[in-house]
C-alpha positions in Angstrom: 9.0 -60.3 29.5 10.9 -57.8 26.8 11.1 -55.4 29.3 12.7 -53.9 32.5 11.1 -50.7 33.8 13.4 -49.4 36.5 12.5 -46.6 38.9 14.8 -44.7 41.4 13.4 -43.6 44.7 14.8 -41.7 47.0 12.1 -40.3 50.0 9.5 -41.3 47.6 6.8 -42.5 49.5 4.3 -39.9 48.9 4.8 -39.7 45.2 6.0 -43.8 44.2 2.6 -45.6 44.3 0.8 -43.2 41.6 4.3 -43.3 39.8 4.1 -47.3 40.3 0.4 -47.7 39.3 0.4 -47.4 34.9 2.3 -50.8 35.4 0.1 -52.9 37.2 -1.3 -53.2 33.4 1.8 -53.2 31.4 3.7 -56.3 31.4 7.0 -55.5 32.7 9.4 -56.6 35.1 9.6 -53.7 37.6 12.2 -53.0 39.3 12.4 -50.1 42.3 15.8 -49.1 43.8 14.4 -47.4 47.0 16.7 -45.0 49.7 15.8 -42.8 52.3 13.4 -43.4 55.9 10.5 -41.3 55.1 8.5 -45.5 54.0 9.6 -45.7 50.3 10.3 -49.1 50.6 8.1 -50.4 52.9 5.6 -48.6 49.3 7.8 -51.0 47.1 7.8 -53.5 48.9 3.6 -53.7 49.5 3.5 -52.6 46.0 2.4 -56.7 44.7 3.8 -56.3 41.1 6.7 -54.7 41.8 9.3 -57.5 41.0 12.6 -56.7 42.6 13.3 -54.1 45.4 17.3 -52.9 45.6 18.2 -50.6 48.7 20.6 -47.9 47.7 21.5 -44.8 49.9 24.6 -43.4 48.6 25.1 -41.9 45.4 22.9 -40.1 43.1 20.7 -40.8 40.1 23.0 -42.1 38.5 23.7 -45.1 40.7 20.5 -45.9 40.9 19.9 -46.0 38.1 22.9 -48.7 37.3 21.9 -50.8 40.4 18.5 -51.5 38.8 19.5 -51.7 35.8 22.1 -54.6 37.3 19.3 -56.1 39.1 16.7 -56.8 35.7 17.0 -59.1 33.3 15.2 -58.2 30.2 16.9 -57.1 27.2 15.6 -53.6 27.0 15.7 -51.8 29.9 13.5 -48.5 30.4 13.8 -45.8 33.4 11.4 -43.3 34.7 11.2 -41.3 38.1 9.3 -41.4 41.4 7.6 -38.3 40.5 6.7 -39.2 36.9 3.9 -41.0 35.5 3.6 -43.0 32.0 1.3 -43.5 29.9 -0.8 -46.8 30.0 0.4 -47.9 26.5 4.1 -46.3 27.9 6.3 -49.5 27.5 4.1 -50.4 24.2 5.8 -47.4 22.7 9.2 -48.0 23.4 9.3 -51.0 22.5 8.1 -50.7 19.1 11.0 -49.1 18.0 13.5 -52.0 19.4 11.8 -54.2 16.2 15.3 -51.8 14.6 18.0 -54.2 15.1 20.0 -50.6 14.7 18.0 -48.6 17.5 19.6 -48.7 21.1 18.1 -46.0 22.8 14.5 -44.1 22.5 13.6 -40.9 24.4 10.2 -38.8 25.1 9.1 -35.4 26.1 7.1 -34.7 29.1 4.4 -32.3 30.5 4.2 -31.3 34.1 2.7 -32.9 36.8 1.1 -29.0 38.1 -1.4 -27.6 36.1 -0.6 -24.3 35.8 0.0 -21.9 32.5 3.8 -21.1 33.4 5.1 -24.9 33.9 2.8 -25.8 30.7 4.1 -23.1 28.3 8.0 -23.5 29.8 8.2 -27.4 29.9 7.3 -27.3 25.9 9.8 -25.4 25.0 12.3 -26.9 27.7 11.0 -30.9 27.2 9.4 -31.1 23.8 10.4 -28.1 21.8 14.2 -27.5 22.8 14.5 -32.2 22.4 13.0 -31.8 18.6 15.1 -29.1 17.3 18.4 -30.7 19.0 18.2 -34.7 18.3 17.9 -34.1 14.3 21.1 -32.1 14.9 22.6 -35.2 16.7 22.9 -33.8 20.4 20.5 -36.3 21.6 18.9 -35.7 25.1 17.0 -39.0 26.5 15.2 -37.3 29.8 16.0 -40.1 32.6 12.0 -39.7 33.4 11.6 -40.9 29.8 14.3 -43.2 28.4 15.2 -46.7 27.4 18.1 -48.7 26.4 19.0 -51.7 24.8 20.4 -53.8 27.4 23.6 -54.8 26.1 24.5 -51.7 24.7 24.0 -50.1 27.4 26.3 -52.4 29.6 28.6 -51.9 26.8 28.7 -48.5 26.7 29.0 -48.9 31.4 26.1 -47.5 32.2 25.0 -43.9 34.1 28.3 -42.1 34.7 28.2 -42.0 38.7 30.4 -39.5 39.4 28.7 -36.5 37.2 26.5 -34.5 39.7 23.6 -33.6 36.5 23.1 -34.3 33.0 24.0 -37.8 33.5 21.1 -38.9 31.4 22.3 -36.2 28.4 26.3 -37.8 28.9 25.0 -41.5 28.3 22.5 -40.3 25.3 25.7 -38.6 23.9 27.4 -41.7 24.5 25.3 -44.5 23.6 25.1 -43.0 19.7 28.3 -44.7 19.3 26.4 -48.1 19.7 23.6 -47.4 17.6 20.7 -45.0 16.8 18.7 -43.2 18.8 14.9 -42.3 18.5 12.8 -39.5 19.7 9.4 -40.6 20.1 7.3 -37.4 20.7 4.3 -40.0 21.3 5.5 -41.4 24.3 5.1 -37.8 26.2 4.9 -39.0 30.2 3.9 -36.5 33.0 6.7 -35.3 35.6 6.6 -32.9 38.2 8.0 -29.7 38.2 9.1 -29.3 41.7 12.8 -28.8 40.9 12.1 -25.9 38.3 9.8 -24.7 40.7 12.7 -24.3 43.4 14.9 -23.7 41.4 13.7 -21.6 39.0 13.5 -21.9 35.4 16.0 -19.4 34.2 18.6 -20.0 36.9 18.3 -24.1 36.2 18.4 -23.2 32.3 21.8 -21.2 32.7 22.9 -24.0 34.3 21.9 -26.5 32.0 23.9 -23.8 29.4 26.9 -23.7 31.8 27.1 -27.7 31.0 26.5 -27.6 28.2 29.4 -25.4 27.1 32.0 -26.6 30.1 31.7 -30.1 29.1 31.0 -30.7 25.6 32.6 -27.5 24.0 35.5 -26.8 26.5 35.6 -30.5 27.5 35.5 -29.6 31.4 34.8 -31.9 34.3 31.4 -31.2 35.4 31.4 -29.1 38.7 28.0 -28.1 39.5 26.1 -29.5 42.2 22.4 -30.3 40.9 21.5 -33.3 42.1 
C-alpha cells in the first residue's frame, strides 16, 4: 500500500468507529494510536481493518501523532482525527498530488460535523477561506484533521514538535516547506466536529490562534498557551 492513514484517539470511543468507517473502502494501512479508559481501544482493536493499534497516554497530539507515524510503513503518511470523517475518495486525493517528486505535504479544508448556520458560515472563513488566502502567501496551514506527508521528509524534518501545547500541525507545515512544496487541495474538504469552537468559543479560540501567531512567528516566542 502507498499509504498510512494515522488516527489519534484519545477517549474516542463514541466518535472512532464512524471516524474509522471511510477506510474500510480505501486501501490503506491504518494505523490508530488509542489513550484513555472510556473503550477506545477495545473500538480499534474490534475495528477488523484497522492494521496496527499503539497505546499512548501521555503527551498530546503531537505525540500521537509521531508514534503512528513510527509505527506505519508506507511512504506517505496521512493524519486525520477521532472526530473527523473523510471523504470516500479521501486518500485518492492526496495521493494524486505525491505523482510531484517536489510535493511533501498536502493540506484540506473542512466543514463541521453540526449542522447549524453559525459553525457553517464561521468554519469557511476559519478552515477554507482564511487556508486560501494564506498558503499563496507562503504561511501554509495543513489542519492535522486534514494533512499528509511524505514520509521521509517528514522524518527528516523530526516529526510533530511534542512539546508545543497548539498549532503543532501549523509549526511542522511551516517547517516541512524547507523540504519541499506544499499543496492545498480545496477538493479534499473532510468533515470535523466543532466541539472545541463550541466550548471555546470562536472569537476567544481566534484571539488565541492571533496570540500565536504573533508570539511565535513574529516575536519568535516560546509558545505558552495551554490549548490542548
Amino acid at each position: 500500500m502507498d499509504a498510512a492513514v494515522i488516527v489519534p484517539a484519545y477517549n474516542e470511543a463514541e466518535s472512532l468507529a464512524r471516524c474509522l468507517a471511510p477506510f474500510e473502502s480505501q486501501p490503506v494501512e491504518l494505523v490508530v494510536v488509542v489513550g484513555g479508559d472510556d473503550g477506545t481501544e477495545q473500538v480499534a482493536r474490534e475495528t477488523p481493518f484497522v492494521d496496527t493499534v499503539v497505546r499512548c497516554d501521555e503527551g498530546g497530539a503531537g505525540l500521537a501523532r509521531n508514534r503512528g507515524a513510527a509505527a506505519a510503513e508506507a511512504p506517505i503518511l496521512l493524519f486525520t482525527d477521532a472526530d473527523t470523517v473523510v471523504p470516500d475518495d479521501w486518500v485518492r486525493l492526496h495521493l494524486r498530488h505525491y505523482t510531484d517528486d517536489n510535493v511533501v505535504g498536502v493540506g484540506g479544508p473542512a466543514r463541521p460535523l453540526e449542522d447549524s448556520r453559525k459553525h457553517r458560515v464561521l468554519f469557511k472563513l476559519l478552515s477554507d477561506y482564511w487556508y486560501r488566502v494564506s498558503w499563496p502567501l507562503g504561511f501554509v496551514q495543513q489542519p492535522g484533521f486534514n494533512c499528509s506527508f511524505r514520509a521521509e521528509a517528514f522524518e527528516a524534518a523530526g516529526g510533530f514538535d511534542e512539546d508545543i501545547p497548539f498549532m503543532e500541525d501549523t509549526e511542522l507545515s511551516l517547517r516541512m516547506k524547507d523540504y519541499g512544496r506544499i499543496v492545498y487541495d480545496a477538493d479534499s474538504c473532510v468533515d470535523t466536529s466543532a466541539r472545541r469552537e463550541a466550548d471555546e468559543g470562536y472569537v476567544s479560540l481566534f484571539a488565541k490562534y492571533v496570540r500565536g501567531y504573533v508570539n511565535h512567528y513574529i516575536l519568535r516566542r516560546e509558545f505558552d498557551a495551554d490549548y490542548f
